[in-house]
Predicted model as a PDB file, atoms N, CA, C, CB and O in Angstrom, pLDDT in the B-factor column:
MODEL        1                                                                  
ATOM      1  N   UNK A   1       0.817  -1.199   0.000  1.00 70.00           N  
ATOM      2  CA  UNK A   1       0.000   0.000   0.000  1.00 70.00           C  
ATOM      3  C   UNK A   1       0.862   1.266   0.000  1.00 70.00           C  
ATOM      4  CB  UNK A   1      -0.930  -0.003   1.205  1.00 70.00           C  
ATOM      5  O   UNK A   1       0.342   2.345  -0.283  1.00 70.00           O  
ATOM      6  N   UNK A   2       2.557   1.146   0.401  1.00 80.00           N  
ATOM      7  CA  UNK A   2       2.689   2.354   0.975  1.00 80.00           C  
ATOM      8  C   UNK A   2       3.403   2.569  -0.836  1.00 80.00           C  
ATOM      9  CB  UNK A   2       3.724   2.545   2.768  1.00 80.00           C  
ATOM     10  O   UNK A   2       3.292   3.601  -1.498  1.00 80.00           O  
ATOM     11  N   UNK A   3       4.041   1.401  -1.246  1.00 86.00           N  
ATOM     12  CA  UNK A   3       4.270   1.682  -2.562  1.00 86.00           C  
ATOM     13  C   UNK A   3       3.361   2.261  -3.272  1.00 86.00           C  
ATOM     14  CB  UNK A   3       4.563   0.736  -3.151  1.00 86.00           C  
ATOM     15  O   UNK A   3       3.698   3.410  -3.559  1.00 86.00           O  
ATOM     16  N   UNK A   4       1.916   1.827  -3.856  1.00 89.00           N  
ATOM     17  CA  UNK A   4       1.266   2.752  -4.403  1.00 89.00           C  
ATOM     18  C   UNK A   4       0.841   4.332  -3.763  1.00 89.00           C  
ATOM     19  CB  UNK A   4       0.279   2.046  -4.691  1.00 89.00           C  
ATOM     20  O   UNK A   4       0.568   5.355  -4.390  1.00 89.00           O  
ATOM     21  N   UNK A   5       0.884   4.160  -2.670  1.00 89.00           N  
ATOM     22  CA  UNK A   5       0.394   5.784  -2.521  1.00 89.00           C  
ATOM     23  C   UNK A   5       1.550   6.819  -2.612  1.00 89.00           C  
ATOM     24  CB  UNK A   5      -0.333   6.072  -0.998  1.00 89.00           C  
ATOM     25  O   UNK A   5       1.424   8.020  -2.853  1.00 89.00           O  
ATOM     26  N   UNK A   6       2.890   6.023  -2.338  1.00 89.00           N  
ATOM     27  CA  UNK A   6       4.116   6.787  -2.880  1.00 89.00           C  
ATOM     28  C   UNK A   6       4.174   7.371  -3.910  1.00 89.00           C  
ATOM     29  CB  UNK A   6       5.056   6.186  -3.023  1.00 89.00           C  
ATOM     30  O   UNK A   6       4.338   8.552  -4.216  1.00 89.00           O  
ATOM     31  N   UNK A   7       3.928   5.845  -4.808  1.00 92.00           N  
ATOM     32  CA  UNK A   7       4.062   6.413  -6.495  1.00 92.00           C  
ATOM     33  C   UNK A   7       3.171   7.480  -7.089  1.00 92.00           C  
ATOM     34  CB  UNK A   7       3.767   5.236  -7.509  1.00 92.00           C  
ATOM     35  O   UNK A   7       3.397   8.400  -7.874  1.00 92.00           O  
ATOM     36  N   UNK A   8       2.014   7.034  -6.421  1.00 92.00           N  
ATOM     37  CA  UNK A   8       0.841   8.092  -6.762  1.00 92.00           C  
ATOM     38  C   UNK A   8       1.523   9.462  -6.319  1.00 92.00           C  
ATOM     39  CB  UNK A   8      -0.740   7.786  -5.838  1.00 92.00           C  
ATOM     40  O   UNK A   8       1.628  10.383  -7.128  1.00 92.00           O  
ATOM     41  N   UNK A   9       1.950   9.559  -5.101  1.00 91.00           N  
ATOM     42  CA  UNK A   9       2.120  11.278  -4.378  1.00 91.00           C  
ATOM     43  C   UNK A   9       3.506  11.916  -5.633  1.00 91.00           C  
ATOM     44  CB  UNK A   9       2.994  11.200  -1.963  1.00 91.00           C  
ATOM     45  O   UNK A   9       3.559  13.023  -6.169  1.00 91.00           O  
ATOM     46  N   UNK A  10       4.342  10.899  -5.760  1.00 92.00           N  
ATOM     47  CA  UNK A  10       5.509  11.177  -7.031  1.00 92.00           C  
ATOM     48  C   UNK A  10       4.749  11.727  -8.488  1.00 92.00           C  
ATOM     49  CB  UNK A  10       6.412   9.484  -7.463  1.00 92.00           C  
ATOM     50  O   UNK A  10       5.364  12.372  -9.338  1.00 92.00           O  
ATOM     51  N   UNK A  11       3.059  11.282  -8.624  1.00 92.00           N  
ATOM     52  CA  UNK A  11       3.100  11.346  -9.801  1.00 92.00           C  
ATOM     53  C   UNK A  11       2.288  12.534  -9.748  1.00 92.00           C  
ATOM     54  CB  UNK A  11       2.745  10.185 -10.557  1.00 92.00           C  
ATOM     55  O   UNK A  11       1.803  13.052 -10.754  1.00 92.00           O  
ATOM     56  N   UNK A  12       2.130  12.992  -8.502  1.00 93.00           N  
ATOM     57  CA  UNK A  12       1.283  14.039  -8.402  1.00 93.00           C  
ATOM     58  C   UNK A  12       1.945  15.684  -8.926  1.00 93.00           C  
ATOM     59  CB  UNK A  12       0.860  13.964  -6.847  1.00 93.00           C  
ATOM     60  O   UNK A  12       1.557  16.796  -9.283  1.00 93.00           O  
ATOM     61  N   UNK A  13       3.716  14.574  -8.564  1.00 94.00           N  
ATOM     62  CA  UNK A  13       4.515  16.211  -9.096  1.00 94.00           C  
ATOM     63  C   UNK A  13       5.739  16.583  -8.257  1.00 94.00           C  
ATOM     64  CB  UNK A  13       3.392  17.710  -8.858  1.00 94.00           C  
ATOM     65  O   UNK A  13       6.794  17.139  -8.563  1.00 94.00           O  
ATOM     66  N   UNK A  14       5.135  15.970  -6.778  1.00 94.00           N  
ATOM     67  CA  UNK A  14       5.948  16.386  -6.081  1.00 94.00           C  
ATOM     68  C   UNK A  14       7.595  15.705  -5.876  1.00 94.00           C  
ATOM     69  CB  UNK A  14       5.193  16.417  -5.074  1.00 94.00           C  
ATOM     70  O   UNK A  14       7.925  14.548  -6.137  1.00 94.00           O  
ATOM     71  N   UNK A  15       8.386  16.697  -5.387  1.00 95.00           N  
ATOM     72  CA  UNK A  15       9.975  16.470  -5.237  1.00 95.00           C  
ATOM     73  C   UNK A  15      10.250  15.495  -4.232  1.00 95.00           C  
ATOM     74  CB  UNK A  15      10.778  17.776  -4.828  1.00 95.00           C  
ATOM     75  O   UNK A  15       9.488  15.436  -3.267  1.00 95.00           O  
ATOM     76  N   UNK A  16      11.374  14.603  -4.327  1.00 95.00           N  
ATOM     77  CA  UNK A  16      11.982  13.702  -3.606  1.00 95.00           C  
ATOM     78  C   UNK A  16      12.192  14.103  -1.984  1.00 95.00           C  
ATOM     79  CB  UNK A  16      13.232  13.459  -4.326  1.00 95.00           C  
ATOM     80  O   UNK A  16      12.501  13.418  -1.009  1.00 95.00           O  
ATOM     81  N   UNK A  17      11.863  15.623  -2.162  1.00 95.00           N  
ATOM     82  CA  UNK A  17      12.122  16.404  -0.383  1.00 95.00           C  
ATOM     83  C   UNK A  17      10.915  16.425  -0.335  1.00 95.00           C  
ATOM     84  CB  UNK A  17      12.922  18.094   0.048  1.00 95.00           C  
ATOM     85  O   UNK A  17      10.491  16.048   0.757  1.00 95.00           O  
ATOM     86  N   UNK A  18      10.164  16.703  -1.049  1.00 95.00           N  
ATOM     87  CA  UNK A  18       9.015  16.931  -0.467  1.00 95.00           C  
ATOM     88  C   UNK A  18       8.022  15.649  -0.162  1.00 95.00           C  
ATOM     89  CB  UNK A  18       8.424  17.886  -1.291  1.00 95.00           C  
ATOM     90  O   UNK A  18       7.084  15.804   0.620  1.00 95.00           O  
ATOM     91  N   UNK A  19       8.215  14.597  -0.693  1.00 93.00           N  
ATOM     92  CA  UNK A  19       7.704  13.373  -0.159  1.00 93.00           C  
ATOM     93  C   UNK A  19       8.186  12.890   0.420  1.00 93.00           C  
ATOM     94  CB  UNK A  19       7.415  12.618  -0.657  1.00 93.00           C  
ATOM     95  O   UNK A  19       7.496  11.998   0.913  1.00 93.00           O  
ATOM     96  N   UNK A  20       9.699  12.913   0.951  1.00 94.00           N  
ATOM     97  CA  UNK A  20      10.678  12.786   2.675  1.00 94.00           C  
ATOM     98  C   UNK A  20       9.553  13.358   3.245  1.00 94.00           C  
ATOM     99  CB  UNK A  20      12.460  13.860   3.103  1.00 94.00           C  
ATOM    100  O   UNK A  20       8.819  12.488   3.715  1.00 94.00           O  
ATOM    101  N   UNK A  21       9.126  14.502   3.388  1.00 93.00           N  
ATOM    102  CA  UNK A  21       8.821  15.979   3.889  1.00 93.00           C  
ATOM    103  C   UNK A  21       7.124  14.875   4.710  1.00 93.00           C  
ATOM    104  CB  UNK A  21       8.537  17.764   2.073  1.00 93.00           C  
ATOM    105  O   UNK A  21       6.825  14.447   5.825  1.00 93.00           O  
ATOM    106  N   UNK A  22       6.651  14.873   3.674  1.00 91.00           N  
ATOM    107  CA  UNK A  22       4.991  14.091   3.396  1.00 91.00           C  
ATOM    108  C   UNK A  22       4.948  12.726   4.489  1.00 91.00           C  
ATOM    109  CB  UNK A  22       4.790  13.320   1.345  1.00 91.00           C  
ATOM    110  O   UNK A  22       4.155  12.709   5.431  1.00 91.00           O  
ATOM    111  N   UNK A  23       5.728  11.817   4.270  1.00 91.00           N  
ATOM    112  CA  UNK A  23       6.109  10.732   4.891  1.00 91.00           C  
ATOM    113  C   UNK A  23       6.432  10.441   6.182  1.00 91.00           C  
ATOM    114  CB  UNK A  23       6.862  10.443   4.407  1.00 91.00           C  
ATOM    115  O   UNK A  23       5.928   9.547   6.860  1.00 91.00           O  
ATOM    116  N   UNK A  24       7.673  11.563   6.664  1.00 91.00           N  
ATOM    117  CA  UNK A  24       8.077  11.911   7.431  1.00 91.00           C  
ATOM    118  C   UNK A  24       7.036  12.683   8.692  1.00 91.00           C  
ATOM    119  CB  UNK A  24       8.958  12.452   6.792  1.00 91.00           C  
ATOM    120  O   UNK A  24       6.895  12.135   9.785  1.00 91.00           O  
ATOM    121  N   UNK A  25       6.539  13.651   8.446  1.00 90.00           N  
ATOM    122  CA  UNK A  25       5.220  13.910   8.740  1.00 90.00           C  
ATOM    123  C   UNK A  25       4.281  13.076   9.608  1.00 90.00           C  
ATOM    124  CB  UNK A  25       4.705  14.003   7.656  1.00 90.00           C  
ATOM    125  O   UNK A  25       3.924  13.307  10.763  1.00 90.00           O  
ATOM    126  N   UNK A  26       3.854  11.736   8.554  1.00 87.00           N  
ATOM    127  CA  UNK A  26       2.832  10.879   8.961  1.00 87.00           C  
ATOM    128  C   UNK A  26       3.657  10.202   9.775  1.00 87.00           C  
ATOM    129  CB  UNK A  26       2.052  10.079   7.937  1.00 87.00           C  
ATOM    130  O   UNK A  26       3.338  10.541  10.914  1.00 87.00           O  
ATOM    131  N   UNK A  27       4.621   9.361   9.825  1.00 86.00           N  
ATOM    132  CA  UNK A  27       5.805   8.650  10.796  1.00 86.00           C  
ATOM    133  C   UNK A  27       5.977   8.640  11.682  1.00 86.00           C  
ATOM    134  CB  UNK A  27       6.744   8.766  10.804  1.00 86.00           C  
ATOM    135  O   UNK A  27       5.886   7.800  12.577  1.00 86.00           O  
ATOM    136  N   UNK A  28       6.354   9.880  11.587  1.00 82.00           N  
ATOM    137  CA  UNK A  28       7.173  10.616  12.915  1.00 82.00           C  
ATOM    138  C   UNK A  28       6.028  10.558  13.965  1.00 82.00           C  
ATOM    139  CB  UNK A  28       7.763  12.453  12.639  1.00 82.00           C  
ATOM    140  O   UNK A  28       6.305  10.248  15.124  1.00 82.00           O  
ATOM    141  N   UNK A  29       4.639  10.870  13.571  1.00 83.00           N  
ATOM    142  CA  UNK A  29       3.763  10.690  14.823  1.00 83.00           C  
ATOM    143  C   UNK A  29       3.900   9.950  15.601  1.00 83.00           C  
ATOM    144  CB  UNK A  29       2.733  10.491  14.721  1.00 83.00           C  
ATOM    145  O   UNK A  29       3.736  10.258  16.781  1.00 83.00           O  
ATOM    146  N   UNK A  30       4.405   8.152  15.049  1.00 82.00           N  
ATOM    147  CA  UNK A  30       4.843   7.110  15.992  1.00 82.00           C  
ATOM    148  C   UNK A  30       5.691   6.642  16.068  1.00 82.00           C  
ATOM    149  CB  UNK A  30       4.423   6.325  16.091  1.00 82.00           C  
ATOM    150  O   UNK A  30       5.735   5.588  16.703  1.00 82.00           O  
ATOM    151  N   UNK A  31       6.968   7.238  15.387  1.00 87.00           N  
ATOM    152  CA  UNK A  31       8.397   6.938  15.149  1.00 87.00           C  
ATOM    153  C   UNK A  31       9.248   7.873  15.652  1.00 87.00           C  
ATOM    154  CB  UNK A  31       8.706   6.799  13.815  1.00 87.00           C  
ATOM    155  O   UNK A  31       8.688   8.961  15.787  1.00 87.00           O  
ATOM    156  N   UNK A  32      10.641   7.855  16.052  1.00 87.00           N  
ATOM    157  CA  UNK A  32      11.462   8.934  15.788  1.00 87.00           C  
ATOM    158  C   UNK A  32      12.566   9.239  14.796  1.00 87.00           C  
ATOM    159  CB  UNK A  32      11.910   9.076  16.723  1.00 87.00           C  
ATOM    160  O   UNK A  32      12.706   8.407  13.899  1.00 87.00           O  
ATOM    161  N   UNK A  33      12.994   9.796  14.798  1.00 89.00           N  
ATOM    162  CA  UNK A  33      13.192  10.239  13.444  1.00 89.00           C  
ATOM    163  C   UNK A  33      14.833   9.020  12.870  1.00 89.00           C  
ATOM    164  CB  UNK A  33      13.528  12.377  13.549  1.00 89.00           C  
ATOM    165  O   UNK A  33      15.016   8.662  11.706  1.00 89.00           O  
ATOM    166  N   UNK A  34      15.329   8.818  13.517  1.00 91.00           N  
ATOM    167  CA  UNK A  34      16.056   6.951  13.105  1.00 91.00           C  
ATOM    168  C   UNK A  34      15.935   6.199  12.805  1.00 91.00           C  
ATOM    169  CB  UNK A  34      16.389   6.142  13.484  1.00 91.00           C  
ATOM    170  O   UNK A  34      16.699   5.524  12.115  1.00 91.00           O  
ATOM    171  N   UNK A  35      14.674   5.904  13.274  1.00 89.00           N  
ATOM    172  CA  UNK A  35      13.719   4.841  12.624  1.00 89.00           C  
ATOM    173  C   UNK A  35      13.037   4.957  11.627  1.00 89.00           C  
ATOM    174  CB  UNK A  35      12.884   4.472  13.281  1.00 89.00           C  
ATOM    175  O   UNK A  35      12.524   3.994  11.057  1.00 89.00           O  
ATOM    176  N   UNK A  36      12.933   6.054  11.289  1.00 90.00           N  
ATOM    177  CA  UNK A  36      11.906   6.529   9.909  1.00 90.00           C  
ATOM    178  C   UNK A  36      13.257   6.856   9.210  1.00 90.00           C  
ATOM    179  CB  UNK A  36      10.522   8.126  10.073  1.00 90.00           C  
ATOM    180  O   UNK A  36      13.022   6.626   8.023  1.00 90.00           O  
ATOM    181  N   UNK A  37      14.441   7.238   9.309  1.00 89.00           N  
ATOM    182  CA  UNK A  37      15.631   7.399   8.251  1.00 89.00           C  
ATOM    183  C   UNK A  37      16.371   6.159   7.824  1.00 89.00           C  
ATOM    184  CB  UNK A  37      16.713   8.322   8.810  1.00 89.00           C  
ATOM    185  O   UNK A  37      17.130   6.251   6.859  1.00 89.00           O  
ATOM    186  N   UNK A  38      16.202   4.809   8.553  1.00 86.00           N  
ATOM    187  CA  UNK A  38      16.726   3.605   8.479  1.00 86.00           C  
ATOM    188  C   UNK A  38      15.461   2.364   8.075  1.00 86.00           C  
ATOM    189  CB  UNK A  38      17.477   3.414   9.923  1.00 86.00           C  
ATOM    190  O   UNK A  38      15.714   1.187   7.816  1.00 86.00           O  
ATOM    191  N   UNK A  39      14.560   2.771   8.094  1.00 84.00           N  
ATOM    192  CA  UNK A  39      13.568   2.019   7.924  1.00 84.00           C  
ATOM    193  C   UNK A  39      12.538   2.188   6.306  1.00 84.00           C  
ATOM    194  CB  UNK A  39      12.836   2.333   9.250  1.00 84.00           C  
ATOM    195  O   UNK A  39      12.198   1.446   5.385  1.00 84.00           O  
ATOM    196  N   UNK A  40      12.370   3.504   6.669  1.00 90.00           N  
ATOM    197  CA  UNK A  40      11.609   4.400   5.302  1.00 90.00           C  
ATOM    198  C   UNK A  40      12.086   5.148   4.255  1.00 90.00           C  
ATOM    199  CB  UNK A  40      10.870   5.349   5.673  1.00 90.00           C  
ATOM    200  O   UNK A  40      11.487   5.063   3.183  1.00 90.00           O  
ATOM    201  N   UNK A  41      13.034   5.855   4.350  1.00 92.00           N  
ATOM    202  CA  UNK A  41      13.611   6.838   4.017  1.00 92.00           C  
ATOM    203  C   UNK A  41      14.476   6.377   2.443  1.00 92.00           C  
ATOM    204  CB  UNK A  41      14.463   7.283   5.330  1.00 92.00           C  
ATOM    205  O   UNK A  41      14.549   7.093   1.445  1.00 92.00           O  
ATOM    206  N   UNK A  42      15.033   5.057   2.603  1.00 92.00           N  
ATOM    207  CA  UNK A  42      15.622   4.449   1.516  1.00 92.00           C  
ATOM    208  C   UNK A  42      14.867   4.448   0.777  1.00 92.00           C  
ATOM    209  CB  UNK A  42      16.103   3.373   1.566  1.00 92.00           C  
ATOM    210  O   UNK A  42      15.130   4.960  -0.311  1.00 92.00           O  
ATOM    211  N   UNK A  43      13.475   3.830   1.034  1.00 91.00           N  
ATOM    212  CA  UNK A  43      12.193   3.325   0.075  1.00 91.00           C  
ATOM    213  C   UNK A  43      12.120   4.408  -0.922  1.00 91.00           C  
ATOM    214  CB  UNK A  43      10.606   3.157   0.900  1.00 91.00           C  
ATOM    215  O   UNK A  43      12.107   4.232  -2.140  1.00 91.00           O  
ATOM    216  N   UNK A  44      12.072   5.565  -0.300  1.00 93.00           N  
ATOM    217  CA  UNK A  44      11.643   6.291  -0.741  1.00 93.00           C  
ATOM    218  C   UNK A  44      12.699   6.957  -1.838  1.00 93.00           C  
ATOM    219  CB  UNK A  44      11.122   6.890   0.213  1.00 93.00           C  
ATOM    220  O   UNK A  44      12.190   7.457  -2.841  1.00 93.00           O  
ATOM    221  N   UNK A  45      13.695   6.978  -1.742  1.00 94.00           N  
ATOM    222  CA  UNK A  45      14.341   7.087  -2.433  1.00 94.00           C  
ATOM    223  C   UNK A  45      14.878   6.511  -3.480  1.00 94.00           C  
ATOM    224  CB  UNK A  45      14.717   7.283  -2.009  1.00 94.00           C  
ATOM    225  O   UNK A  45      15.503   7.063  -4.385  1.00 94.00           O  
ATOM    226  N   UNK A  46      14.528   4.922  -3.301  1.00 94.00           N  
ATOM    227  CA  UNK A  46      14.846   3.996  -4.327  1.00 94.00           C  
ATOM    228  C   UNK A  46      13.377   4.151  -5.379  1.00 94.00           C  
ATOM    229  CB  UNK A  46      15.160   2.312  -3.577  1.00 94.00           C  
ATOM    230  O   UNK A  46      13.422   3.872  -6.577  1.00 94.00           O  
ATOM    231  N   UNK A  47      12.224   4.600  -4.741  1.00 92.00           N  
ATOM    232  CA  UNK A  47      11.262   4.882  -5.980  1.00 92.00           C  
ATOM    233  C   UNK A  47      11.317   6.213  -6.972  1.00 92.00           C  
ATOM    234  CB  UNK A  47       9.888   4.918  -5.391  1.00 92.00           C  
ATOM    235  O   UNK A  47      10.684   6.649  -7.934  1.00 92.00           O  
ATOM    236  N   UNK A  48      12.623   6.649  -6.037  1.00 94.00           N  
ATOM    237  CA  UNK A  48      12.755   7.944  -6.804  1.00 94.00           C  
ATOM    238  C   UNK A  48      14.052   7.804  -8.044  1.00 94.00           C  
ATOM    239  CB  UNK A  48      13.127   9.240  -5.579  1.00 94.00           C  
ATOM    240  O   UNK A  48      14.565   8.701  -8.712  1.00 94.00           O  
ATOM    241  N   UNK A  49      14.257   6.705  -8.039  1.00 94.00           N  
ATOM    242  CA  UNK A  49      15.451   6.097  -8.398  1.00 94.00           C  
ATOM    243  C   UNK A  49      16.760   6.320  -7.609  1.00 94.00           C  
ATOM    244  CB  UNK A  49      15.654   6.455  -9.647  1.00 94.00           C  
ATOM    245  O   UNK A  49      17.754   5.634  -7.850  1.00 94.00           O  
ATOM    246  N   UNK A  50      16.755   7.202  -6.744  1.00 95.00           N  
ATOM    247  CA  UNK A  50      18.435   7.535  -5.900  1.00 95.00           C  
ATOM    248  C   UNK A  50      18.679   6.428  -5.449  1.00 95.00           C  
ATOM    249  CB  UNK A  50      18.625   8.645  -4.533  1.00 95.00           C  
ATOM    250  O   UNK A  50      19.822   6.603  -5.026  1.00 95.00           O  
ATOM    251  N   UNK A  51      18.443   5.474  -5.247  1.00 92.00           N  
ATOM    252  CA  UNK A  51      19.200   4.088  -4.504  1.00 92.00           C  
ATOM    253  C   UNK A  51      18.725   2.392  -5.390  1.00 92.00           C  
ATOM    254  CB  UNK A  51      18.436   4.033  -2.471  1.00 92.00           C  
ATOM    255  O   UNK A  51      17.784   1.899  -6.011  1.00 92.00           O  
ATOM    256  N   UNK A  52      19.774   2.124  -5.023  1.00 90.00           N  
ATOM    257  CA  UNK A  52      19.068   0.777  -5.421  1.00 90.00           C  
ATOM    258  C   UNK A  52      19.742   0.363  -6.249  1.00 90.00           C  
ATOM    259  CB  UNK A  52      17.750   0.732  -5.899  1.00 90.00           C  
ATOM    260  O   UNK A  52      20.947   0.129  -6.161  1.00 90.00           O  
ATOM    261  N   UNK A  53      18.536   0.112  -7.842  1.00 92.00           N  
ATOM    262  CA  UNK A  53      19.163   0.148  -8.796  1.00 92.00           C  
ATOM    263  C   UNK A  53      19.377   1.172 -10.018  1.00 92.00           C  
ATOM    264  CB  UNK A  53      18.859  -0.713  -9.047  1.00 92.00           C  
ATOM    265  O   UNK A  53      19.914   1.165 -11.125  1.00 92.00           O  
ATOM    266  N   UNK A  54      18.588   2.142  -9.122  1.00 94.00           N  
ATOM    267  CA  UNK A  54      18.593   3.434  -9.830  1.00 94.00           C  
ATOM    268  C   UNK A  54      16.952   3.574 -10.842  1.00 94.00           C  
ATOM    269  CB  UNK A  54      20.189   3.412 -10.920  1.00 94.00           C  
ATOM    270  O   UNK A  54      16.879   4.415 -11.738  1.00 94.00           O  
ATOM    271  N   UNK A  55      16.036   2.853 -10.595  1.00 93.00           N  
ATOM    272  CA  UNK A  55      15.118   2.838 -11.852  1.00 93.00           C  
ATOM    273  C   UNK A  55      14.337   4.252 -11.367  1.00 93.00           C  
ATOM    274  CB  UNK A  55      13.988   1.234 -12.065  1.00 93.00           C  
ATOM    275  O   UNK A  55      14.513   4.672 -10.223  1.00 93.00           O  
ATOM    276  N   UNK A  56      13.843   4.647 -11.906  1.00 89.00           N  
ATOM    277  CA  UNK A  56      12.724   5.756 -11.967  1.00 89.00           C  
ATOM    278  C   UNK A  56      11.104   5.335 -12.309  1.00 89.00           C  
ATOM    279  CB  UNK A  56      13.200   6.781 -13.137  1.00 89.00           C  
ATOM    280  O   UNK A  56      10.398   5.394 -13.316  1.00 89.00           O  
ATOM    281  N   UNK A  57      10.937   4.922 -11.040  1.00 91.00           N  
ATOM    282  CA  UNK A  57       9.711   3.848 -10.869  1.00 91.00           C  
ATOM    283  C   UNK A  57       8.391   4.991 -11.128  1.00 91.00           C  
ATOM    284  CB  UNK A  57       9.681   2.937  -8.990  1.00 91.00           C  
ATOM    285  O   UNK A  57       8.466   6.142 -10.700  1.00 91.00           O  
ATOM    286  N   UNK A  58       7.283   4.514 -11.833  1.00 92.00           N  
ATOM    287  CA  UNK A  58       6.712   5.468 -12.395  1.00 92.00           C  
ATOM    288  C   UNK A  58       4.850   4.959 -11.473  1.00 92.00           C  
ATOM    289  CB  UNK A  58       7.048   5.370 -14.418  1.00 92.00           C  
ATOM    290  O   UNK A  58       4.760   4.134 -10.564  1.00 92.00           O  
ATOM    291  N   UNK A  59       3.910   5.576 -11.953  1.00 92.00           N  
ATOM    292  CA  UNK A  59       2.573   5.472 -10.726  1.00 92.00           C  
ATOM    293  C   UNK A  59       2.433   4.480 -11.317  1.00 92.00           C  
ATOM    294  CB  UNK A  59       1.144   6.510 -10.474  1.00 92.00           C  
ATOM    295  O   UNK A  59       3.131   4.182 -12.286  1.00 92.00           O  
ATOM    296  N   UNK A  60       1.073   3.438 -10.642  1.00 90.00           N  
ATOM    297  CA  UNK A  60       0.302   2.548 -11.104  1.00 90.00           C  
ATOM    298  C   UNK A  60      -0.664   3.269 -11.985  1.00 90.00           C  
ATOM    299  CB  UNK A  60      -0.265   1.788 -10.064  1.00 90.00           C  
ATOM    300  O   UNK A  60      -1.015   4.447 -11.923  1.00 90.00           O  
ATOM    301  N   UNK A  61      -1.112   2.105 -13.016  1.00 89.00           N  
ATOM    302  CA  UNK A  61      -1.847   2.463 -13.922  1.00 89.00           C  
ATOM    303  C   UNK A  61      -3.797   2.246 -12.905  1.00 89.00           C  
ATOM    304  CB  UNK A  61      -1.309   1.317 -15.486  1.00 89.00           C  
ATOM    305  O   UNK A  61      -4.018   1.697 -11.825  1.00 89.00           O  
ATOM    306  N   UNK A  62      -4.547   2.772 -13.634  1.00 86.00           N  
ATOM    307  CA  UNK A  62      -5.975   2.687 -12.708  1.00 86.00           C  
ATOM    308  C   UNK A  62      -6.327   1.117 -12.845  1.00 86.00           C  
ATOM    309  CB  UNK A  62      -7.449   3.791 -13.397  1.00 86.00           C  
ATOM    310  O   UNK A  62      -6.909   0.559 -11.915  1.00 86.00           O  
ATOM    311  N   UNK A  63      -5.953   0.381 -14.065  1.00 89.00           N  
ATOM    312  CA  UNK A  63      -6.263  -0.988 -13.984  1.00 89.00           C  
ATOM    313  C   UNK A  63      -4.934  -1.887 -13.298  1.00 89.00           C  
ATOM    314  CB  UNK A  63      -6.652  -1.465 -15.530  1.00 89.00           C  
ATOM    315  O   UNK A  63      -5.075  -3.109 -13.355  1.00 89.00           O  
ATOM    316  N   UNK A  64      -4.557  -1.734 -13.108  1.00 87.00           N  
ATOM    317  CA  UNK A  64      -3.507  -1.919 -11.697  1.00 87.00           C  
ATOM    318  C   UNK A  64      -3.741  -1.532 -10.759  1.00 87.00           C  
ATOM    319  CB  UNK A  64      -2.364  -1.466 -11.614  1.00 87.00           C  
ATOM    320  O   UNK A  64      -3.953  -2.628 -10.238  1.00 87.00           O  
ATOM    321  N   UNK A  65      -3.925  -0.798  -9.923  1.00 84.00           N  
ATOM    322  CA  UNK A  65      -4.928  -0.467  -9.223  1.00 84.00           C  
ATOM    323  C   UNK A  65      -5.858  -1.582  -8.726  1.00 84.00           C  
ATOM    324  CB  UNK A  65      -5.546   0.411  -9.925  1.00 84.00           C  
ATOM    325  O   UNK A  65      -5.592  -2.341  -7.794  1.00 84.00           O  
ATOM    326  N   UNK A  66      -7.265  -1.591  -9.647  1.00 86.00           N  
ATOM    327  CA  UNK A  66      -8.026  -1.921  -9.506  1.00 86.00           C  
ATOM    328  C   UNK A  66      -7.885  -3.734  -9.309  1.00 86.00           C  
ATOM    329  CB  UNK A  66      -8.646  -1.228 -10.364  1.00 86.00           C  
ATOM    330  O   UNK A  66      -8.471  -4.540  -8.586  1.00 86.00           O  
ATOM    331  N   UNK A  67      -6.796  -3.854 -10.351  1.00 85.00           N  
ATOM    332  CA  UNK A  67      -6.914  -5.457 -10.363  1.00 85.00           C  
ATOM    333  C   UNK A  67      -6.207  -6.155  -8.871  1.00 85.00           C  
ATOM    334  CB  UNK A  67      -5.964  -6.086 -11.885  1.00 85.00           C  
ATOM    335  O   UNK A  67      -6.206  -7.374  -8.701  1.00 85.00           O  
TER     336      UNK A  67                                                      
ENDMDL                                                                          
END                                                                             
C-alpha cells in the first residue's frame, strides 16, 4: 500500500524532499526520526530512483490499481 500511494504522491509532481517531507510527517507521529531514516527513508528514495538500482519507478496504472 505504501508503494502505491508513494508512487501516486511522485506522480502528483511532487519532489523527492518533499515526499521525505509528506512521509516523514505521517511517521514521525509514531516513530522517531532513526527509525523513519533507516527504515523508510531508503524506500523512498529507491522509488525515486536515488538508490538501489537506480530505476525511476513510475505510478500505477488505474487498472492496476483496480486489479
Amino acid at each position: 500500500m505504501r508503494l502505491q500511494l508513494g508512487l501516486f504522491i511522485k506522480g502528483l509532481g511532487l519532489t523527492l524532499d518533499e515526499t521525505i517531507l509528506f512521509w516523514k510527517n505521517e511517521f514521525m507521529k509514531k516513530m522517531d526520526n532513526d527509525k523513519f531514516e533507516k527504515h523508510y527513508a531508503y524506500n523512498i528514495r529507491h522509488m525515486f530512483g536515488k538508490e538501489g538500482k537506480l530505476a525511476d519507478y513510475k505510478p500505477w496504472s488505474c487498472n492496476k490499481v483496480i486489479n
